[in-house]
C-alpha positions in Angstrom: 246.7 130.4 -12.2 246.9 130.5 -8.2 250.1 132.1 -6.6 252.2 129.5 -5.1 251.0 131.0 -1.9 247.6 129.8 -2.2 248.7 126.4 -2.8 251.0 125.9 0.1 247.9 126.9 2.6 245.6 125.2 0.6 247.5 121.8 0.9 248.7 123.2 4.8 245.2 122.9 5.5 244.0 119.8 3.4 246.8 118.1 5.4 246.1 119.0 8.8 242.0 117.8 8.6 244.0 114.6 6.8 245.6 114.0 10.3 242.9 115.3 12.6 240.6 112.6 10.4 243.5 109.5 11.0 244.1 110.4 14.6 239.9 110.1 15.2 239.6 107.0 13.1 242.8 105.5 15.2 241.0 106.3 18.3 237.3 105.1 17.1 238.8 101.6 16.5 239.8 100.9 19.8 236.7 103.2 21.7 234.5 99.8 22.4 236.0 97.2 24.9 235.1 93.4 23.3 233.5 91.3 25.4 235.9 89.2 26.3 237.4 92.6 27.9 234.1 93.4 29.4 233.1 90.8 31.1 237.1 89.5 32.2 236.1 90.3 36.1 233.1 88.2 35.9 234.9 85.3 36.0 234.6 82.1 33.4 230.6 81.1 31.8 228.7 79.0 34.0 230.4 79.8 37.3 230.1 81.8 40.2 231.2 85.6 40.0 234.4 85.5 42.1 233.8 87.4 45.7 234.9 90.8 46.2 
């Protein structure tokens, strides 16, 4: 059977690529702007851009 020692850094471990995985996938949902956040300086469809 595995000392209790073994354990503890084995779920240490398990835990800490656990949160380094949720804090990447947190971050990868919001990496790409949507369009309506892309193109928000170009003004609305159909018209002129707006002057700089």
């Amino acid at each position: 059977m595995a000392s209790n020692t073994k354990a503890t850094t084995v779920k240490r471990k398990n835990k800490q690529e656990k949160a380094g995985r949720r804090r990447k996938n947190k971050l990868a949902r919001k990496s790409t702007k949507s369009n309506a956040e892309l193109f928000a300086g170009l003004g609305e469809p159909g018209t002129a851009a707006p002057r700089r």
